[in-house]
LUMFIDREN-186055 format. One record per residue: residue in three letters; x, y, z of N, C-alpha, C in turn. Coordinates in steps of 0.05 Angstrom, whole numbers, padded with zeros to 5 digits, always signed. Atoms other than C-alpha are relative to their C-alpha. Example, Ala and Ser with C-alpha at 12.3 -4.5 7.8 and 13.67 -1.06 7.14 Angstrom:
BEGIN
ALA+00018-00024+00000+00246-00090+00156+00018+00024+00000 SER-00016-00024-00001+00273-00021+00143-00015+00022+00014 
//
This chain:
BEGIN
UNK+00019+00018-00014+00510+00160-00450-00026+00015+00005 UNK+00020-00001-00021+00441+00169-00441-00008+00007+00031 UNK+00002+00000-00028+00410+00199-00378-00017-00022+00005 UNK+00022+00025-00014+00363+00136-00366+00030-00011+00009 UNK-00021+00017+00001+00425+00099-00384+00023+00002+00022 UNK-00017-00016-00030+00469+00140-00330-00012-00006+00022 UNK+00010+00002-00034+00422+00140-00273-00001-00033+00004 UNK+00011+00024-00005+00405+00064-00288+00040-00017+00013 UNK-00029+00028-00013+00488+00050-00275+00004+00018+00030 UNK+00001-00011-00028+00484+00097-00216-00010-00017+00018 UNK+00007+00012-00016+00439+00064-00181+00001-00024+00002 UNK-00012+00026-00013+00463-00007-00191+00024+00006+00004 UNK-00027+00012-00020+00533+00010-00168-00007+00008+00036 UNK+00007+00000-00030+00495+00020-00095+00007-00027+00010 UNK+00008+00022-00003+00476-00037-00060-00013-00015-00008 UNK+00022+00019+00008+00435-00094-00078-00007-00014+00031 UNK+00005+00003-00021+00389-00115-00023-00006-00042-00002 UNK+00004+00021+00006+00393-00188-00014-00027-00018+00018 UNK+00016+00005-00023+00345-00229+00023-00003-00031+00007 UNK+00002+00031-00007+00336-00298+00061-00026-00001+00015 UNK+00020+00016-00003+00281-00333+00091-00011-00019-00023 UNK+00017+00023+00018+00234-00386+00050-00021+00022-00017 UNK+00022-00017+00015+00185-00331+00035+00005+00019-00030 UNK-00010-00003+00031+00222-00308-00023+00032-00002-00004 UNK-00009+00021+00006+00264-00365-00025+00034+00001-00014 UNK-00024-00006+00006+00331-00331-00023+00001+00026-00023 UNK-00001-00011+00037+00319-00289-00092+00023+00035+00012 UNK-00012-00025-00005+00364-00218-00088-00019+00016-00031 UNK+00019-00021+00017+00319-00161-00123+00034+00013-00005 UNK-00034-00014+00015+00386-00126-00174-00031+00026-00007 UNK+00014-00018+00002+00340-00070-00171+00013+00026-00026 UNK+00029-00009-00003+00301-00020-00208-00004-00027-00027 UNK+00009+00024+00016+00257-00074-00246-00005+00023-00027 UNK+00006-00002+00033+00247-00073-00325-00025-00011-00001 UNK+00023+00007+00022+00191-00082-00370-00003-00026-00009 UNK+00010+00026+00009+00171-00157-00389-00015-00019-00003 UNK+00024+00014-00010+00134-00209-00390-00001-00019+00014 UNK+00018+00003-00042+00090-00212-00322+00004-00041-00004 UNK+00008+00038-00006+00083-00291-00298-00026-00011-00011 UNK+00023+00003+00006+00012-00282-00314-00007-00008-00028 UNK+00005+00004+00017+00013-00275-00382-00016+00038-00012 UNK+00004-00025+00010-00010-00214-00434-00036+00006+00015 UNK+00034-00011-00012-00087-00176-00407-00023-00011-00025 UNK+00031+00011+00012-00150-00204-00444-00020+00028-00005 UNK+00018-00018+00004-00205-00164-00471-00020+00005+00033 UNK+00017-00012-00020-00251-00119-00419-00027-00021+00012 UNK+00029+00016-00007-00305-00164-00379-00017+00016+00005 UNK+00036-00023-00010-00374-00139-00357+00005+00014+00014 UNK-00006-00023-00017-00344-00105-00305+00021+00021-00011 UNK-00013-00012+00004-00298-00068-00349+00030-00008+00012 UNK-00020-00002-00012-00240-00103-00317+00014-00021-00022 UNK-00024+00013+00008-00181-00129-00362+00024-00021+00016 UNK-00023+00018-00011-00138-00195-00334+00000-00019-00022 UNK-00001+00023+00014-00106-00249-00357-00007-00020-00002 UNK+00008+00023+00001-00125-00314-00375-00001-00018+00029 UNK+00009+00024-00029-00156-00360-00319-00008+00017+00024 UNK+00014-00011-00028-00182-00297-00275-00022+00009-00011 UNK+00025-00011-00003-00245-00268-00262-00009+00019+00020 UNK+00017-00017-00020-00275-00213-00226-00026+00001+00007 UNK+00029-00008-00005-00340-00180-00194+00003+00011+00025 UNK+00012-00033-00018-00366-00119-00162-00008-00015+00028 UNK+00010+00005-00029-00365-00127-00085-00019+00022+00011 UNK+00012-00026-00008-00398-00057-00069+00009+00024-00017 UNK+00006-00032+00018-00415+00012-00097-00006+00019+00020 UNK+00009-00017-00022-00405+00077-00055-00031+00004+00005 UNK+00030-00007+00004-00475+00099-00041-00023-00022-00004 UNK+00015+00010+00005-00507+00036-00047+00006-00027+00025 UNK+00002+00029-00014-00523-00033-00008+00012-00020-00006 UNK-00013+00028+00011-00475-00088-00004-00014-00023-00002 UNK+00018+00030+00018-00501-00155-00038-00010-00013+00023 UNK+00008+00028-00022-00540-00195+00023+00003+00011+00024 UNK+00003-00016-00025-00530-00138+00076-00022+00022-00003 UNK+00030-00027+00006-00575-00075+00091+00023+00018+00002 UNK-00012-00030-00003-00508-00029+00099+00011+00011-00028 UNK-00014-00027+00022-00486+00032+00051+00025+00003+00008 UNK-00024+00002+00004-00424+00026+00024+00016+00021+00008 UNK-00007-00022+00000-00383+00081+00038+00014+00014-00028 UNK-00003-00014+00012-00354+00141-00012+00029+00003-00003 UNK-00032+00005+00005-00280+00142-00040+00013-00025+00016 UNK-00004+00022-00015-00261+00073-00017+00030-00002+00000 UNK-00019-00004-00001-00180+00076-00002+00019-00028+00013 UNK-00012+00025-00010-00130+00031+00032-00017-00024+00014 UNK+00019+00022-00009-00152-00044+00046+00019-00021+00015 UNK-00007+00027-00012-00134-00106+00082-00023-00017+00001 UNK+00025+00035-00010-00162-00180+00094+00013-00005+00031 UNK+00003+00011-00024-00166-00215+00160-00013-00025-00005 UNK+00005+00028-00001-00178-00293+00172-00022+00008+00025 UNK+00011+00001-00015-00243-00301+00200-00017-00030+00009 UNK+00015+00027+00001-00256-00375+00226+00011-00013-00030 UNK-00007+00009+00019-00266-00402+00160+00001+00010-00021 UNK+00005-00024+00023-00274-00346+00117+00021+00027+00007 UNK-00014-00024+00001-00252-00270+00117-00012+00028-00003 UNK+00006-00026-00005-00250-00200+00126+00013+00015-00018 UNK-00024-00008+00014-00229-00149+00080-00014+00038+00005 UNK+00006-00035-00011-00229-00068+00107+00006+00008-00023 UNK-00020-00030+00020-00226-00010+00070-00004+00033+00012 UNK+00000-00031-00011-00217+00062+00084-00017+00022-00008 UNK+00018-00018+00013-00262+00119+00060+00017+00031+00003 UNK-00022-00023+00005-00211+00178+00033-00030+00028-00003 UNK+00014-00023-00003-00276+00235+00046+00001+00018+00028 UNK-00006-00021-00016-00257+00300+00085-00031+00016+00002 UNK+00005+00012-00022-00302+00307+00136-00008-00034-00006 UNK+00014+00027-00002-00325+00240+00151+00022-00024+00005 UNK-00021+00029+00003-00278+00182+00131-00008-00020+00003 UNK-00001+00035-00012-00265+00123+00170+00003-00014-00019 UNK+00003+00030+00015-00272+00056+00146-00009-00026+00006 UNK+00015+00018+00004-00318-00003+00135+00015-00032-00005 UNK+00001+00024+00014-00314-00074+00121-00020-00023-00008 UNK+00009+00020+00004-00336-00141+00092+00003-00027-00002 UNK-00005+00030-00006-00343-00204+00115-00011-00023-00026 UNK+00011+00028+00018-00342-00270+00071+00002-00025+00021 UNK+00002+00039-00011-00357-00349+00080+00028-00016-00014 UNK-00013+00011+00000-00312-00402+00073+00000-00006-00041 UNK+00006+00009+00029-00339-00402-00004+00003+00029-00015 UNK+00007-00036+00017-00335-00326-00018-00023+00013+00003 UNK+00022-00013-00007-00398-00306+00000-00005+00026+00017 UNK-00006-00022-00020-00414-00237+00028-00020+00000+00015 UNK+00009+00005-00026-00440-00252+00100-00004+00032+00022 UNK+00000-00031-00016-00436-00175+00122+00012+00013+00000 UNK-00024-00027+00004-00410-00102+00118-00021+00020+00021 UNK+00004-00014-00019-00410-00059+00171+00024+00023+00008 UNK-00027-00018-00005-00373+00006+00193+00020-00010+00030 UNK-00022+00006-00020-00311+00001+00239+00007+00024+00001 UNK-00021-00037-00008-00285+00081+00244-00017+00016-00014 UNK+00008-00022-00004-00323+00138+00253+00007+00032-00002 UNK-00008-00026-00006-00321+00217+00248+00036+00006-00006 UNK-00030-00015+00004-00245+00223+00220+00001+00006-00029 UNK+00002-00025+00023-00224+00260+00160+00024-00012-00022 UNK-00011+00009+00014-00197+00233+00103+00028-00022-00006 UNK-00015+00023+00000-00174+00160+00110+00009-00014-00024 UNK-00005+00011+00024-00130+00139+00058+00009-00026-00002 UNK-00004+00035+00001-00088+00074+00065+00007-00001+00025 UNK+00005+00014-00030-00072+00042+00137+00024-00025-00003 UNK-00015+00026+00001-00037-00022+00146-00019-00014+00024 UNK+00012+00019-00025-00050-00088+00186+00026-00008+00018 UNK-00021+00008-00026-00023-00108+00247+00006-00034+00008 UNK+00002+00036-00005+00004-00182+00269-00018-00006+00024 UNK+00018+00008-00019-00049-00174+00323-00033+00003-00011 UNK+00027-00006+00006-00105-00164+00275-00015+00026+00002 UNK+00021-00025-00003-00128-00093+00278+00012+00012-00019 UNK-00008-00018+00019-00124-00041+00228+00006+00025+00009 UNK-00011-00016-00007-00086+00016+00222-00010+00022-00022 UNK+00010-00022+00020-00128+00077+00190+00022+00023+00001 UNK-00023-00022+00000-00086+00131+00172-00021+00031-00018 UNK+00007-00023+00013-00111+00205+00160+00025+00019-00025 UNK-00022-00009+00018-00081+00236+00101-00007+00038+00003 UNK+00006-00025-00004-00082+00309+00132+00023+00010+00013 UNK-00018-00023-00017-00037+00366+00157-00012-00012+00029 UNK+00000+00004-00035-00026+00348+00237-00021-00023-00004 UNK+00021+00033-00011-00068+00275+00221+00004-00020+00014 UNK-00010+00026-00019-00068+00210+00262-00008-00026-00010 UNK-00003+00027+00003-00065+00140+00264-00027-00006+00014 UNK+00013+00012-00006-00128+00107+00284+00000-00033+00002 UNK+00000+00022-00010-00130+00036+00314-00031-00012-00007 UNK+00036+00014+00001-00194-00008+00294+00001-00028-00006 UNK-00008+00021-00003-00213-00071+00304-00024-00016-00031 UNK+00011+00013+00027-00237-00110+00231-00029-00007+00014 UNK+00034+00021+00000-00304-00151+00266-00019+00026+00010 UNK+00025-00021-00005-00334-00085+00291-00008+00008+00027 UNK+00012-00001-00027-00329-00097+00363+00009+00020+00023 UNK-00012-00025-00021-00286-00054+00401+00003+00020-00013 UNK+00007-00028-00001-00286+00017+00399+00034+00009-00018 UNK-00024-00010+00012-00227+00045+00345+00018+00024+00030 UNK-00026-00014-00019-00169+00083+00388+00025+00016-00012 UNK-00025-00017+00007-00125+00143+00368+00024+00000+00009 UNK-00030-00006-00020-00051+00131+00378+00021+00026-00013 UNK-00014-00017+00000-00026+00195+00388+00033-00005-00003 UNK-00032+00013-00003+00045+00170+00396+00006-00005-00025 UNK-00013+00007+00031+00056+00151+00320-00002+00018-00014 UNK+00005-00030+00019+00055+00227+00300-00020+00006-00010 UNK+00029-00005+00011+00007+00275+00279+00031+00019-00029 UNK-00007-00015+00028+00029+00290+00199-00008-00010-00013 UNK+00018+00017+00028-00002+00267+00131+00007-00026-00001 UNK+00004+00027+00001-00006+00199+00140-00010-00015-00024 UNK+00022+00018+00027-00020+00149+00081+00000-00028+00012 UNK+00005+00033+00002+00006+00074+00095+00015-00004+00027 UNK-00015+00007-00014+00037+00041+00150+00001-00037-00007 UNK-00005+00024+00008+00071-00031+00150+00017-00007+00031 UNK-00009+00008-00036+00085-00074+00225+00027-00017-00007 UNK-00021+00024+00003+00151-00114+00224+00003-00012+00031 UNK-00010+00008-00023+00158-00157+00273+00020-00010+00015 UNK-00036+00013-00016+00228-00179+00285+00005+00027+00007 UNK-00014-00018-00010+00244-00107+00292-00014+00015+00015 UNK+00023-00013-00009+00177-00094+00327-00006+00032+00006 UNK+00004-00028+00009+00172-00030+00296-00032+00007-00025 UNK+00029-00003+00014+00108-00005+00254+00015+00025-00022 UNK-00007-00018+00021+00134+00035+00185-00023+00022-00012 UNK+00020-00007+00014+00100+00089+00158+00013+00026-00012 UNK-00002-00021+00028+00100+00141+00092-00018+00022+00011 UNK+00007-00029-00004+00077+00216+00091-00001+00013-00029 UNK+00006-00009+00020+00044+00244+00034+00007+00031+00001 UNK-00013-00022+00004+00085+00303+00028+00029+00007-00026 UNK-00013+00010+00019+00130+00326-00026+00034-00002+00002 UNK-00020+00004-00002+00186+00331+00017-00001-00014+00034 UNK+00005+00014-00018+00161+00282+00069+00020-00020-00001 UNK-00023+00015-00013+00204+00237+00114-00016-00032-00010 UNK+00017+00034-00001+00192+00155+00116+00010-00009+00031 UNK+00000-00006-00033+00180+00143+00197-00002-00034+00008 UNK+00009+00022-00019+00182+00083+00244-00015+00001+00022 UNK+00011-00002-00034+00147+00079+00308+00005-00030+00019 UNK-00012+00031-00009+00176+00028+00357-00009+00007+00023 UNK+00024+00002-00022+00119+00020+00411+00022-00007+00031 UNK-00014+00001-00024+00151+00016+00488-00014-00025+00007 UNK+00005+00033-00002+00102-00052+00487+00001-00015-00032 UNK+00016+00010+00032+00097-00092+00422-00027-00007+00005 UNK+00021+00007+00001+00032-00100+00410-00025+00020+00022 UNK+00020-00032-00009+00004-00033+00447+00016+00015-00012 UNK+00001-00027+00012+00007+00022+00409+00002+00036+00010 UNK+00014-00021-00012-00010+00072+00460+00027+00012+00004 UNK-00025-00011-00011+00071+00094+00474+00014-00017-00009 UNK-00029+00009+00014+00133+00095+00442+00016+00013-00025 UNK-00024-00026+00010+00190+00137+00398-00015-00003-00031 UNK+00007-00009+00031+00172+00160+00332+00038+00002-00011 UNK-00017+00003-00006+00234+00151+00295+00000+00010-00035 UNK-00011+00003+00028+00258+00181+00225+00018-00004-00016 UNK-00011+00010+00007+00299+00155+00169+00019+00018-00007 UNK-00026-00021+00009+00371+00190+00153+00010-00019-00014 UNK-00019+00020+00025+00404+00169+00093+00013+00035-00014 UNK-00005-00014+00015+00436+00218+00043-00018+00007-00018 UNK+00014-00006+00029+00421+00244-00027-00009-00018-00020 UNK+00005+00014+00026+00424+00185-00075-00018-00019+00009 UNK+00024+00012+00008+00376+00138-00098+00015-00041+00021 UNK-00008+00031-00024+00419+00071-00050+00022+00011+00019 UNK-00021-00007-00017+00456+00074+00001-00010-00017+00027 UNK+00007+00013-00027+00457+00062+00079-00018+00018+00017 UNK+00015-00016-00014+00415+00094+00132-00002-00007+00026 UNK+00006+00003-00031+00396+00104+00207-00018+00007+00012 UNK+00024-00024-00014+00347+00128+00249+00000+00021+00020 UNK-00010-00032-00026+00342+00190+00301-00033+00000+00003 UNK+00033-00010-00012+00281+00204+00345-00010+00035-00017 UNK+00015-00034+00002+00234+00260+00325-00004+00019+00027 UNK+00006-00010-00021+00236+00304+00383-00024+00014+00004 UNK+00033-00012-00007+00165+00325+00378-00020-00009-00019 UNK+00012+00022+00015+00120+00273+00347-00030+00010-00004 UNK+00032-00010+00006+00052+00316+00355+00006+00031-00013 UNK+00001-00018+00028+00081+00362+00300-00006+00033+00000 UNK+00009-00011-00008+00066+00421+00326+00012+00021+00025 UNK+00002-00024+00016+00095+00487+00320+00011-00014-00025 UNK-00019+00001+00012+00147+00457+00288-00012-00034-00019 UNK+00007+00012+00015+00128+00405+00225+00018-00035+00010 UNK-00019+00017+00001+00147+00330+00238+00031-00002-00015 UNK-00017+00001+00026+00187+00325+00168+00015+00024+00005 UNK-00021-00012+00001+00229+00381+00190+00021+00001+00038 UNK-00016+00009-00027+00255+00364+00258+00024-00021+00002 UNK-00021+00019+00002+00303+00313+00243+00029+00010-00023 UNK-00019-00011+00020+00376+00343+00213+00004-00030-00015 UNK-00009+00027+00012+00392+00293+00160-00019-00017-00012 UNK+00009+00016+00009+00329+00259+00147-00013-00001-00027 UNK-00002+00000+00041+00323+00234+00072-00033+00011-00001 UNK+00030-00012+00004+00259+00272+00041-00005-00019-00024 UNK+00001+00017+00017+00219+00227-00006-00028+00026-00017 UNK+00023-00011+00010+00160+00261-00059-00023-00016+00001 UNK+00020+00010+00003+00101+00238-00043-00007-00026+00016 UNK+00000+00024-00009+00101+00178+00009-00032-00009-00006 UNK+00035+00013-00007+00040+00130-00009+00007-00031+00014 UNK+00003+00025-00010+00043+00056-00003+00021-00007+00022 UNK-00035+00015-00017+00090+00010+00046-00015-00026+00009 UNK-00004+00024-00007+00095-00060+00054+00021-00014+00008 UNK-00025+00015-00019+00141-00111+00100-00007-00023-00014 UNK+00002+00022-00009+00153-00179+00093+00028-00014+00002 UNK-00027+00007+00001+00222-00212+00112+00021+00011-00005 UNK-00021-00024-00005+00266-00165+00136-00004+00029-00023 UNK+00011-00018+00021+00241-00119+00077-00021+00024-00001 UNK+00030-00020+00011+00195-00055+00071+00003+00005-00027 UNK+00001-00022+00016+00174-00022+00008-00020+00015+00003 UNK+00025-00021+00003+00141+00040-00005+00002+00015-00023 UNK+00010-00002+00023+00112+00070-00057+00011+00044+00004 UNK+00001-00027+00003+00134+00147-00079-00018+00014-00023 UNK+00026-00010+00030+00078+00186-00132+00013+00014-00013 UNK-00016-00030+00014+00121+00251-00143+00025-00010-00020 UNK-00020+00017+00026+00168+00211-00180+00001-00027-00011 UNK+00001+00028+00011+00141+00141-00194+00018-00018+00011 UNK-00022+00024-00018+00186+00101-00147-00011-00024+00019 UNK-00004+00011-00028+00186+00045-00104+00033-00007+00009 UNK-00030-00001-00017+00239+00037-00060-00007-00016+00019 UNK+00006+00028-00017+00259-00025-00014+00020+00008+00019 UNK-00025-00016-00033+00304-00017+00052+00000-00032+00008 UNK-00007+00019-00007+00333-00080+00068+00007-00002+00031 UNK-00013-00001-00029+00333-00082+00146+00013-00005+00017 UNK-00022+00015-00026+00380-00130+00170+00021+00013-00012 UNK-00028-00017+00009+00435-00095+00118-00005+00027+00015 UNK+00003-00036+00006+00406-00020+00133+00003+00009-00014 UNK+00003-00018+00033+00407-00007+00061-00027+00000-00006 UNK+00027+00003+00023+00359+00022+00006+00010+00002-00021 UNK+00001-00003+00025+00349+00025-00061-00022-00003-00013 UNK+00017-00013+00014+00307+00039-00117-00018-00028-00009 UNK+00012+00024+00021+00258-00029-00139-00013+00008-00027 UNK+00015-00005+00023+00222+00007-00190+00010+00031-00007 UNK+00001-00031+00015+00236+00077-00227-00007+00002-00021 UNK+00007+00004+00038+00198+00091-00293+00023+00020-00014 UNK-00016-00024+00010+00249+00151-00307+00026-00029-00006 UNK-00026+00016+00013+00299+00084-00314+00003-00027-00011 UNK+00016+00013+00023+00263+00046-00359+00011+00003-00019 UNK-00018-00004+00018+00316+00026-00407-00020-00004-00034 UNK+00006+00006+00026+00269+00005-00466-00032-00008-00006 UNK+00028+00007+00002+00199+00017-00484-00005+00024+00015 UNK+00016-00026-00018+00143+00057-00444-00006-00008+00023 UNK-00002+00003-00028+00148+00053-00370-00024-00008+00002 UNK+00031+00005-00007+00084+00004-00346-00017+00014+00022 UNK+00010-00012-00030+00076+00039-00284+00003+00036+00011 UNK-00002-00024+00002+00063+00106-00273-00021+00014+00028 UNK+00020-00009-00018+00024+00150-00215-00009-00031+00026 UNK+00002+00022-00026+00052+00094-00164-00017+00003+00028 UNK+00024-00003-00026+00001+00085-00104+00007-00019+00015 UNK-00003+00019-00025-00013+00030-00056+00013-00018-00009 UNK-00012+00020+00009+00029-00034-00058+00000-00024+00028 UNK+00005+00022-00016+00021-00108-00030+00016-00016-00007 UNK-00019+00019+00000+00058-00170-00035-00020-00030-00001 UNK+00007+00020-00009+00044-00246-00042+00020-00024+00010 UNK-00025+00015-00009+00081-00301-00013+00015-00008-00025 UNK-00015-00003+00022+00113-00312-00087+00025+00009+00008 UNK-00016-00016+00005+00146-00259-00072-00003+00021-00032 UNK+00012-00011+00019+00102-00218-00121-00007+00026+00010 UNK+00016-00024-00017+00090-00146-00106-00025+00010-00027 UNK+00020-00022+00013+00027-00109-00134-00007+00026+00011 UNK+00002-00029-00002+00024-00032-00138-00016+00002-00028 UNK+00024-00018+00007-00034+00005-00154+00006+00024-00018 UNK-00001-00035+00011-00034+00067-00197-00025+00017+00010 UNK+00018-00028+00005-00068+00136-00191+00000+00015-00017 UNK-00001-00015+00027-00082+00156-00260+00009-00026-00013 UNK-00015+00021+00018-00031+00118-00311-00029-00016-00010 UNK+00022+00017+00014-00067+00065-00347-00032-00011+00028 UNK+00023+00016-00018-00113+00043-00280+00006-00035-00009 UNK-00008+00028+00007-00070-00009-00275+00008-00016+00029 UNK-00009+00019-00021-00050-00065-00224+00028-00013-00011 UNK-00019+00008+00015+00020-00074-00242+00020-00033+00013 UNK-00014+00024-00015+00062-00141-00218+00034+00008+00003 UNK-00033+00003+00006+00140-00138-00204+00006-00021+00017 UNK-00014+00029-00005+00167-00203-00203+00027-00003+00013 UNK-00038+00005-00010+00232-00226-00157+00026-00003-00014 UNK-00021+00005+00020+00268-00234-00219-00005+00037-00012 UNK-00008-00028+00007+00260-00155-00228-00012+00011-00021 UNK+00010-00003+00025+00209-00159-00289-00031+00015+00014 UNK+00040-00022-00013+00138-00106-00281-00008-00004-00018 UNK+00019+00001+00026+00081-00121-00326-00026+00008+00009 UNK+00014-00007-00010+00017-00102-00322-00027-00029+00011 UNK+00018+00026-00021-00028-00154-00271-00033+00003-00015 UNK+00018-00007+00005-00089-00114-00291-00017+00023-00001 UNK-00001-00026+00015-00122-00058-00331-00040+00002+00007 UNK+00039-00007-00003-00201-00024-00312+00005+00025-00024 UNK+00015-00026+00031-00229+00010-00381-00020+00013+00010 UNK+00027-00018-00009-00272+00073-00377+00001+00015+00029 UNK+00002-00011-00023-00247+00102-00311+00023+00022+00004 UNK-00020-00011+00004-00193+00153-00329-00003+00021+00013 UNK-00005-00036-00015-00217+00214-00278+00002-00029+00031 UNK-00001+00007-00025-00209+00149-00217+00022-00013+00001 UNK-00032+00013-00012-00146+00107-00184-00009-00025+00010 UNK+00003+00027-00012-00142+00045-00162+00009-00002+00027 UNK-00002-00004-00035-00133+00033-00081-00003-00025+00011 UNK-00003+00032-00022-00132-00026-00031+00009-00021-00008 UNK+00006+00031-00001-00104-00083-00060+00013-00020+00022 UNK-00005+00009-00022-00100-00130-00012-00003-00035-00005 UNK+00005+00032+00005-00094-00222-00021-00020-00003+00026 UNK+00014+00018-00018-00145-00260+00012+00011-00017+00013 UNK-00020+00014-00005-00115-00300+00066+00018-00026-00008 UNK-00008+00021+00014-00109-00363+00023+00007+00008-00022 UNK-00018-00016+00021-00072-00316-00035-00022-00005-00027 UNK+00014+00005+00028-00133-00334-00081-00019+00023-00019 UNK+00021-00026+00013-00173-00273-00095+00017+00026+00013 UNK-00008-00031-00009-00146-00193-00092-00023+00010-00006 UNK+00016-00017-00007-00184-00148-00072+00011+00034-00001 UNK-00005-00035+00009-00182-00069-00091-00025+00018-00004 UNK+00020-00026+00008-00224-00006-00107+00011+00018-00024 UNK-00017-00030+00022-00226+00049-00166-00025+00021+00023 UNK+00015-00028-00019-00244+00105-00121-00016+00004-00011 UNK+00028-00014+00016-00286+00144-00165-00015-00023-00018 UNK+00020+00020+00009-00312+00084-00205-00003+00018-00033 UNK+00009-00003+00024-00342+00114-00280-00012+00033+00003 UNK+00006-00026-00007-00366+00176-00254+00020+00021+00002 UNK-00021-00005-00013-00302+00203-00222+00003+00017+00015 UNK+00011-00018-00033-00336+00235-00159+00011-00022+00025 UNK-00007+00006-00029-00320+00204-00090-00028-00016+00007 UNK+00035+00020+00011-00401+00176-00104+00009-00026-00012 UNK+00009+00023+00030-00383+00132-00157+00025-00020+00006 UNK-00021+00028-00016-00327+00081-00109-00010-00035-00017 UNK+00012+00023+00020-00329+00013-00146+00017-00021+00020 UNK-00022+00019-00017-00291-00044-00098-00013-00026-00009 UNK-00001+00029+00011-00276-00111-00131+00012-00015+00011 UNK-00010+00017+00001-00256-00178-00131+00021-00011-00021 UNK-00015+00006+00020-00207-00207-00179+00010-00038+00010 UNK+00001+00016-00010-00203-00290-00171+00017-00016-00025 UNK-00008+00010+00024-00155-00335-00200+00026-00011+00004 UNK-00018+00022+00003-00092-00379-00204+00036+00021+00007 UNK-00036-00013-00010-00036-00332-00159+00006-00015+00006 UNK-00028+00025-00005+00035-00361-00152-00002+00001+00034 UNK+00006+00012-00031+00037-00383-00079+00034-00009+00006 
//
């Protein structure tokens, strides 16, 4: 037997994580997904913007680091990183982060009820290399420093209140975090290569300011069950978060993480994984592995950020690989969503649905250049499953 072929029966004799609610409509992910063909359909030749989709979408350039967004007077910011939207009235918001050590933070831009860009303005100040973040069910974003002993930053999308460090959700390399609310806990990944995957379960929901940092214990293999155990010292410091906890599973590379219905995933780089944790079972397992990719050439490679639509569609980002936007469908099939030509020294970053699931929104960090200057953040518009 084959080692693909071995690990691929390994890890389905785990569990399979099943799932209920309406939001993806019963389906059980028989995890890790295969190669096929996407819902979308095969990629189309390169448009003016260099961006490859399928049939019935369209893009266009929202902003350029270093330069003035379309109909505002502000400068864009430099390495543009994790993003979100926000419902604003009748239109929307869509943040992004700025991955430059010193400096950071992160900006956003407001649209109209028609798409129109109505204003960009900064929201986070003076921190040091913000990479992805998450959103909260109370509307604020969650910047995340991707640094030895970094923090969580609190900010509010319209620009009005003053961003807020919550110490309490650990200081260690931070990339993504994801809020669940039935278990009113806030998830989050650690770009390390033998970094933990952490909860934080606030002493209020919906303040941030206090409450247990909590990491995940599971074993060695790729499914199984798991639990949590407090970190006994959450500001990291003599002693490393990711090594305070006996037992807790080490992942390579934590980037992305997304919730929706009893469900996280998060994204691993050091080995191309996502991985889902079913929270009402307390299992995980593997949704994606290119190493078990029975046939063909693995679509997905240099896994990064990852989002979701109500489908029940996830999209993950690469860093490197083709500079691709890949899809994996509830039926367990990954294809590629969408391919940028000409940018092979940048990554792709933020994608994030508009709140009416009609347009994604993303960045290639470096853009054509492949400096931390040359940020390129798009639109992409067009006929998602709903």
């Amino acid at each position: 037997m084959e080692r693909r072929t071995l690990l691929r029966a390994a890890v389905l004799g785990g569990s399979s994580a099943a799932f209920g609610g309406t939001l993806w409509r019963g389906a059980a992910y028989a995890a890790p997904a295969q190669p096929g063909t996407g819902p979308y359909g095969a990629l189309g030749a390169a448009d003016a913007n260099g961006v490859r989709l399928p049939s019935g979408f369209t893009s266009r350039v929202i902003a350029r680091s270093g330069q003035t967004v379309t109909g505002t007077s502000y400068t864009w910011h430099n390495a543009p990183d994790g993003g979100a939207c926000y419902t604003d009235g009748t239109g929307w918001i869509y943040v992004s982060n700025s991955e430059i050590n010193p400096s950071g933070g992160a900006s956003a831009v407001k649209f109209s009820s028609a798409g129109a860009i109505t204003g960009a303005y900064r929201i986070l100040s003076g921190t040091r290399q913000n990479c992805a973040g998450g959103r909260t069910p109370w509307n604020t974003w969650l910047s995340c420093e991707e640094v030895s002993l970094g923090y969580v930053y609190e900010t509010d999308p319209w620009g009005v209140n003053a961003a807020v460090r919550r110490d309490a959700m650990g200081r260690f390399k931070h990339e993504a975090a994801a809020a669940d609310p039935v278990r009113k806990a806030v998830y989050l990944t650690e770009d390390e290569t033998n970094g933990c995957f952490y909860r934080f379960v606030p002493t209020s929901w919906g303040n941030l300011s206090a409450g247990t940092l909590q990491a995940l214990v599971a074993g060695t293999a790729t499914s199984g069950s798991f639990t949590w155990a407090n970190v006994p010292d959450p500001d990291g410091s003599p002693t490393t978060t990711r090594t305070q906890v006996s037992g807790s599973k080490k992942f390579n590379g934590g980037e992305g993480c997304y919730y929706a219905d009893d469900t996280v995933w998060f994204t691993t780089k050091g080995d191309n994984r996502v991985w889902q944790l079913n929270l009402a079972a307390n299992t995980y397992e593997l949704a994606y592995d290119d190493s078990l990719v029975t046939s063909g050439t693995a679509p997905l490679t240099g896994v990064d950020n990852i989002t979701g639509s109500a489908s029940g569609d996830l999209f993950v980002a690469e860093d490197g690989g083709n500079m691709e936007i890949c899809v994996i469908t509830p039926n367990d099939v990954i294809a590629p969503f969408l391919r940028i030509d000409g940018q092979s020294g940048s990554e792709i970053t933020g994608p994030a649905l508009s709140p009416d699931g009609t347009r994604l929104y993303f960045s290639s960090q470096r853009g054509t250049s492949g400096s931390s200057s040359g940020g390129i953040t798009y639109e992409v518009r067009g006929p998602f499953r709903s």
